[in-house]
N, C-alpha and C positions, 0 to 999 in steps of 0.2 A: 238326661239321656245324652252321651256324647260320645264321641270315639278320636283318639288322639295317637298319632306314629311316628316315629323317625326312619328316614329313608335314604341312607346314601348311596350315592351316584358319581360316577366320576367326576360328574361337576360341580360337583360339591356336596354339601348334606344340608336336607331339608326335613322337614314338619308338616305331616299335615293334620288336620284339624276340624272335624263336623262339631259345629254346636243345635243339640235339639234341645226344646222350650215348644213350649206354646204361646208361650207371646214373647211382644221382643222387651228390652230391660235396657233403652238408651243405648243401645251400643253404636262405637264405632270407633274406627282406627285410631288409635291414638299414640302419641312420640311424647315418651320424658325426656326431655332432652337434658343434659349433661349438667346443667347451670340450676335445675331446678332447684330448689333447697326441697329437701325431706325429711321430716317428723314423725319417727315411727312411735305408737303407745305404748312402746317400754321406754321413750324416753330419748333414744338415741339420735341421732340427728346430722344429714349428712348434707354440706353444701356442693359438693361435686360427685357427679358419680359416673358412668358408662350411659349412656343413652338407653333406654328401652324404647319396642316399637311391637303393639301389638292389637288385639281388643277389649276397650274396656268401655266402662262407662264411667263416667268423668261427674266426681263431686267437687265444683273450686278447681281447686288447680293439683286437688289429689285423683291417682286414676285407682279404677277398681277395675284390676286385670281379669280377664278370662284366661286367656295365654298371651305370652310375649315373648320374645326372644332379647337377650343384649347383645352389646358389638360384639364380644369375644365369642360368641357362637353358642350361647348355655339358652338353652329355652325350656319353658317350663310351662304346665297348663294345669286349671282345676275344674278335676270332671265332676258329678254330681253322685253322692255316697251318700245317699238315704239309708235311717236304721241303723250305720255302720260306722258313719263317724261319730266321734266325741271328744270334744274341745271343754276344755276347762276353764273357771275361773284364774286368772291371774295369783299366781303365786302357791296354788293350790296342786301342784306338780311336783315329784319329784324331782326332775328336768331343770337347770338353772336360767335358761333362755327361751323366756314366754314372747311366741310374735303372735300377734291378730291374726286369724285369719284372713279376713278381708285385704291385707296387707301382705299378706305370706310371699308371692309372686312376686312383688315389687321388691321387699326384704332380699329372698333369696340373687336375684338378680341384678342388686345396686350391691353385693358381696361376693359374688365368688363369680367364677370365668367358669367354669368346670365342672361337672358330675363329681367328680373326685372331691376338690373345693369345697360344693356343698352338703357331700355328704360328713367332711371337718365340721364344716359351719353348724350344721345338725345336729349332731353325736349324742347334746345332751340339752334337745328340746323341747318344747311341746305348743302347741298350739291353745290358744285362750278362745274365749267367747265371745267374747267383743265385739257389739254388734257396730257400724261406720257409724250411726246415727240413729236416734229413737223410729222406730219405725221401719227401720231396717232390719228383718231378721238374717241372725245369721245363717247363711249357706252350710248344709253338709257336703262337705267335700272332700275328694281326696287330689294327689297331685300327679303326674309327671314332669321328671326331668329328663331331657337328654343332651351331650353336646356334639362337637364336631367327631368327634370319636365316634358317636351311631351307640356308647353304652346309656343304657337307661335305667334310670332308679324311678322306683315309686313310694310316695312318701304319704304313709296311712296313719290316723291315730283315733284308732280304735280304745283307747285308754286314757293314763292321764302322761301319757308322754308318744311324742312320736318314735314311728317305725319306721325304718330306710330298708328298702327290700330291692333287690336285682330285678332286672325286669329281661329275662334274655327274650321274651317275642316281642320286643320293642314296640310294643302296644299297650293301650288302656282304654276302658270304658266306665262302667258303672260297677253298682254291686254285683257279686258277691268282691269278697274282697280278694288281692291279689293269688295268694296260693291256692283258692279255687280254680281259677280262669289258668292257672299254668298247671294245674292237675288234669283240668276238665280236656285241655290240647289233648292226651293222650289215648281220648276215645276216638278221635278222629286222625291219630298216625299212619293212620290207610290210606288218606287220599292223597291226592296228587294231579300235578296239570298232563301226565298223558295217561296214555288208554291203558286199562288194566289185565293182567293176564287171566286167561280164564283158569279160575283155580275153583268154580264149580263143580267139573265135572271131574270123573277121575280118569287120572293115565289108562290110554287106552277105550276108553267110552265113544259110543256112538253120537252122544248128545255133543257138538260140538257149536261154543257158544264164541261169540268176537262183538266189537258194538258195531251199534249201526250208525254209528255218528259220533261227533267229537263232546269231548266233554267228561265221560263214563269215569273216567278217574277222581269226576270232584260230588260223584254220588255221596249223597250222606253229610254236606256241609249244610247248617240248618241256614235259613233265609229269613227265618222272622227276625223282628228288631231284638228282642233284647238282651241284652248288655254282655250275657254270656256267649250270643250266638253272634254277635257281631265284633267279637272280642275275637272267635274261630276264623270269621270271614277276614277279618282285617289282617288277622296273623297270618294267615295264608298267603293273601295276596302278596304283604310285604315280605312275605318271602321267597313268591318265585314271580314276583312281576320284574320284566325288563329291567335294568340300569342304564339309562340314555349319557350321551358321552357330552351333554348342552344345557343349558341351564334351562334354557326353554321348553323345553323334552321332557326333564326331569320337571319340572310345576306341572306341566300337565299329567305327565305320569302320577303322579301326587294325586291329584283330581279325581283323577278316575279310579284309584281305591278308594278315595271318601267318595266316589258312587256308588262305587259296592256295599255303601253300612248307612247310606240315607235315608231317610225319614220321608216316606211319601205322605202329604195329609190329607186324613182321613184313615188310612190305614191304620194307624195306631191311637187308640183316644182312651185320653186318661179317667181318673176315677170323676176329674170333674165336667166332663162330659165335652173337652174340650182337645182337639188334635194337637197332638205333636209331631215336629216337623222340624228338619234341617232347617234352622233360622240362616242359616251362612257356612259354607265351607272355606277355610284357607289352606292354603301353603305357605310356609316361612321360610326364606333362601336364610338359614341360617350362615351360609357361610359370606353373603355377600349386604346382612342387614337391610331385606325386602320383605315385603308383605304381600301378599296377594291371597285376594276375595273375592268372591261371587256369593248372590243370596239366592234364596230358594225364588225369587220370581227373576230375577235377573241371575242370567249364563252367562255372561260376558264378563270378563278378568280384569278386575280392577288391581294394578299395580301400584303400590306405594315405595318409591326409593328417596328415603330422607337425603334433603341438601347438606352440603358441610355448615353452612347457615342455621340449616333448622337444630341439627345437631349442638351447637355451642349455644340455643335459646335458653332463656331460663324461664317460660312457660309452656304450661301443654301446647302442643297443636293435634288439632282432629282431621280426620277425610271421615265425612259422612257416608254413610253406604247408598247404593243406587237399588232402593228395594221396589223399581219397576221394571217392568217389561222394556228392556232396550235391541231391539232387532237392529240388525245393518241389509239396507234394501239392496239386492243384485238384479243389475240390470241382463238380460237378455241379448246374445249378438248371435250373428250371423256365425255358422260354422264354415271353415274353411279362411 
């Protein structure tokens, strides 16, 4: 269960990003930095490459992304596709260029700058099965890209090759798969953030009906979590929420549409009897290579802005997450 957008603002373009689970998976902020050497399991192998900066969990000194963003602005995430993914054996594709999944994120983003880019890099590939390590199963996933542009692709492989699809509500969640979630918008091209005309009654009728309060326009957008209905609520938002003209403005604005598609726990519990819940929300200043997170017990905005140092390292570096309770105490004065 997740929900991932791009959202630009005058002050640049950003990303935001809910991850739900039910337990956590080692994560935390982690910088390839430029110098790292990379070995990807088709063999290829790159000693320099653009920096990424995103969350993963860290096996050695390889990262296993959830999202990340690179310096040229291309960010990219993988949401959770139960039932509906299918990755293949290696070699076992039509497709001439088999990446790991586990790898897929790291792949696409040590290659191309651009949506455009990677959808070249794409054209004619497919995703394998390869799990990172015995023990490790592999993740059903699918992907988003977007770059500084605000266009979005999303990248499914439902067969034995992948699919490069447009994404124009520059959103994604779970399943069903993409052309549902962009059919399923047009049940709800009704609503809207103002008040709606009374088209109730008819011309001329005694029954004269107006609301009694703000809101009446967004009657009809569903509230429960999943993946269809938060798919609605997100696409919404990003589309008539504010564009702040500060970088500052636009992260929080960011925010506060992944609170519109969070995960309270307790509210939603899986088949194994176990809640799921926003393990973490971020926003990614893709235009200025930042990171910023908050976790479901901590509200307070952890910023990450790589050094020109950590940048030219050639090993990971991590920021661990602050998953307690951090209040800032205010003191009381006198008025006047």
């Amino acid at each position: 269960m997740c929900t991932t957008f791009v959202f630009p603002t005058p002050a640049g373009t950003f990303a935001g990003r809910n991850l739900d689970l039910d337990r956590h998976f080692s994560e935390r902020v982690v910088l390839t930095p430029r110098n790292l050497p990379l070995t990807f399991r088709n063999g290829e192998q790159l000693a320099q490459h653009e920096a990424l900066l995103g969350m993963a969990t860290a096996a050695g000194n390889t990262p296993l992304y959830a999202e990340a963003i690179n310096e040229a602005g291309l960010y990219m995430a993988g949401l959770y596709f139960p039932s509906s993914a299918h990755f293949v054996p290696r070699g076992k594709s039509s497709a001439s260029l088999g990446i790991a999944s586990f790898e897929f994120i790291t792949y696409v983003l040590t290659h191309a700058h651009t949506v455009e880019q990677a959808r070249t890099l794409l054209a004619d590939a497919y995703l394998t099965d390869e799990a990172f390590a015995p023990g490790l199963p592999v993740a059903d996933l699918h992907f988003f890209l977007t770059d500084l542009t605000g266009q979005a692709l999303v990248a499914e492989q439902t067969g034995e090759r992948l699919e490069l699809k447009d994404d124009p509500a520059q959103v994604l969640t779970n399943n069903p798969p993409l052309e549902f979630q962009l059919e399923h918008l047009r049940y709800f091209m009704h609503v809207s953030p103002t008040a709606p005309a009374n088209n109730f009654s008819a011309s001329g009728s005694a029954l004269s009906l107006a609301p009694n309060a703000q809101g009446f326009g967004q009657i009809g957008i569903p509230g429960d979590s999943t993946a269809a209905s938060r798919f609605i609520r997100a696409a919404f938002h990003v589309q008539h929420a504010t564009r702040p003209d500060t970088v500052e403005a636009s992260i929080t604005q960011v925010f506060h549409i992944l609170d519109a598609v969070s995960m309270v726990a307790g509210a939603t519990v899986n088949g194994e009897g176990l809640a799921e819940v926003t393990l973490y929300s971020a926003a990614l200043d893709m235009s200025h290579f930042a990171y910023y997170v908050t976790t479901y017990d901590n509200r307070r905005i952890m910023a990450v802005h790589p050094s020109t140092d950590a940048l030219e390292g050639s090993s990971l570096m991590q920021v661990a997450l602050q998953n307690t309770p951090n209040f800032e105490k205010a003191e009381l004065s006198l008025l006047g």
